[in-house]
C-alpha positions in Angstrom: -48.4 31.3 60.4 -48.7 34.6 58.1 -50.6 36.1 60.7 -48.4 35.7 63.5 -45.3 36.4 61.8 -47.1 39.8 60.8 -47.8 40.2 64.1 -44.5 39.8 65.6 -42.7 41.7 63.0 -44.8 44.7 64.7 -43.9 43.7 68.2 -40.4 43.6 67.1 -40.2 46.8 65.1 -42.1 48.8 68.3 -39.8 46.8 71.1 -36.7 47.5 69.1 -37.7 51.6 69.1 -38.3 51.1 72.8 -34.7 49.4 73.4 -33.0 52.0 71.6 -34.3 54.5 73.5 -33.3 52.4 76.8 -30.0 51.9 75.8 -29.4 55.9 74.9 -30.4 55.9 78.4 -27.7 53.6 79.6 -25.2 56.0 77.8 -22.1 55.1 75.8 -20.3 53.9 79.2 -22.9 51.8 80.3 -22.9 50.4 76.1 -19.8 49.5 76.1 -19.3 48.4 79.9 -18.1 44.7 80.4 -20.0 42.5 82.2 -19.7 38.9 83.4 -21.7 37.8 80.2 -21.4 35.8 77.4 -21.3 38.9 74.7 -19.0 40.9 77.3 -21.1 43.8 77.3 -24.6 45.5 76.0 -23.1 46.7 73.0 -21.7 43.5 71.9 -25.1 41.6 72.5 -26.7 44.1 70.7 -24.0 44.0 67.6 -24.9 39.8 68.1 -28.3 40.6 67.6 -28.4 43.0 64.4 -25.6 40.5 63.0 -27.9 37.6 62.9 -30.5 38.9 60.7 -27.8 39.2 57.9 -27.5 35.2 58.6 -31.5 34.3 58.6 -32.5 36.4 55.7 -29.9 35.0 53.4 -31.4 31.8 55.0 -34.6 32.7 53.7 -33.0 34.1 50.4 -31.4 30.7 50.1 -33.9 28.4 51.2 -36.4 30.5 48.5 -34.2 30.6 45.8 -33.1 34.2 46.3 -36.9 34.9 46.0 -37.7 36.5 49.1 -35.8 39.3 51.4 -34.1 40.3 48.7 -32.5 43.9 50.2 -29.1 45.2 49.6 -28.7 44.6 53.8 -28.3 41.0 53.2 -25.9 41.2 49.9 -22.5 39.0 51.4 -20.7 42.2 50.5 -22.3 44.7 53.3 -21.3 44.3 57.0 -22.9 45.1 60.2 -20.0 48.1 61.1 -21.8 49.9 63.4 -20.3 50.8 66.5 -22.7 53.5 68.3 -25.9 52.6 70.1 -27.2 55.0 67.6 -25.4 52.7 64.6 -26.7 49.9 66.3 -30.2 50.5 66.4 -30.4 52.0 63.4 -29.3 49.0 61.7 -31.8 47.3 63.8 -34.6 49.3 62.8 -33.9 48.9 59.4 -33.9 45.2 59.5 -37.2 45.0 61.4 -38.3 47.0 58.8 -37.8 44.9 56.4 -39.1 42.0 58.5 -42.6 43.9 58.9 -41.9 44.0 54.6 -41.4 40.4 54.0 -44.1 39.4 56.9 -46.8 41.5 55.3 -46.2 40.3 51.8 -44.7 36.7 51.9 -47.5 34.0 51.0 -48.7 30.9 53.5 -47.4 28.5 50.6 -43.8 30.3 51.1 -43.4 29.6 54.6 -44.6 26.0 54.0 -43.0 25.6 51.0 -40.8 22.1 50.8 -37.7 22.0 53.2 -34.2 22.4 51.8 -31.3 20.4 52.8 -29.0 23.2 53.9 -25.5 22.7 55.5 -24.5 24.9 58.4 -21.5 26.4 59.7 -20.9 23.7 62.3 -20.8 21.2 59.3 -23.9 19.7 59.9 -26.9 19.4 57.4 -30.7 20.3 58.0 -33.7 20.5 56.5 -35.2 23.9 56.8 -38.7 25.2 55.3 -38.8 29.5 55.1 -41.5 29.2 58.0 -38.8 27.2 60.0 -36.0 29.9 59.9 -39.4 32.2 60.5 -39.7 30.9 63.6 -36.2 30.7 64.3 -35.4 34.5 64.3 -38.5 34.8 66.0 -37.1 32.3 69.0 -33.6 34.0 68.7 -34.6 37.9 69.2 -36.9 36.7 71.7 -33.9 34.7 73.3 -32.1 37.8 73.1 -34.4 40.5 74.3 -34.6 37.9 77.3 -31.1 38.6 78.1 -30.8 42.5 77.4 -34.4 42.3 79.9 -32.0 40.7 82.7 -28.8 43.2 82.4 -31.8 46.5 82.2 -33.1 44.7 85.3 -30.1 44.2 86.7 -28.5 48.2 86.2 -32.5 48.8 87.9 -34.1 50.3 84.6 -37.2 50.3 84.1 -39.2 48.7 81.0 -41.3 46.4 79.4 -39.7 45.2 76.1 -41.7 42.2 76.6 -45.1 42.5 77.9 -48.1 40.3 76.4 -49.6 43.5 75.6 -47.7 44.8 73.2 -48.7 41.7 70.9 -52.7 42.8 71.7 -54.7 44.9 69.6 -55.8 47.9 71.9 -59.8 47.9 72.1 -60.7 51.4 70.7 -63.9 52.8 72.4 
């Protein structure tokens, strides 16, 4: 699981420079336009995105007894206040930064370490090991990058935030 975690932490940080750039594109206008969507508009799917990581890593911090993704971006006291797509994505960077951080140096026996009973907001209680919230943000962001994919297609911009081959290793001749 190490492995692929590292390896999507990578995929994430590269995509993430790629969407910025796509979304400077779009312009502060096409950011902030609302659409017929559940977040109302890019920027505010984007905002949902950068917003979640605070929730997972003090998941992680948490579930690991505040011994891993320790970073002052996850402290209850600091807030996702960006506004900008530059804000934005900065704030994204930074998190996938830290992602690539905790990928390359968290153990296999941390992500499989026993589950914790934790209680959601929604009242409900789960079971969660580190590797399940792992794979969690991994399934959200790619959940996510799904949509902002649909809304680039739809506005007829071209990309590839999510090509197979950003996850292979380029053969070097």
């Amino acid at each position: 699981m190490k492995d692929s975690t590292i390896l999507w932490a990578k995929y994430n940080l590269a995509t993430d420079e790629k969407v910025r750039d796509l979304l400077v594109g779009v312009g502060d206008a096409g950011y902030t336009q609302e659409r017929n969507t559940y977040y109302k508009s890019l920027r505010g799917l984007h905002l949902h995105y950068v917003q979640t990581y605070t929730f997972y890593m003090k998941l992680i911090r948490k579930n690991s007894e505040n011994r891993l993704f320790v970073s002052p971006l996850t402290e209850d006291a600091y807030e996702v206040k960006a506004q900008t797509i530059e804000e934005v994505s900065k704030a994204a960077l930074e998190y996938d930064q830290l992602f690539l951080s905790f990928a390359e140096t968290v153990s296999e026996a941390d992500l499989h370490e026993p589950k914790t009973k934790r209680t959601m907001r929604n009242g409900k209680t789960y079971f969660l090991s580190v590797g399940d919230i792992v794979a969690q943000i991994i399934n959200h962001t790619t959940h996510h990058r799904g949509q902002l994919s649909q809304i680039l297609d739809e506005l007829g911009i071209e990309h590839d935030i999510g090509g197979i081959l950003v996850y292979a290793e380029e053969l070097k001749e």
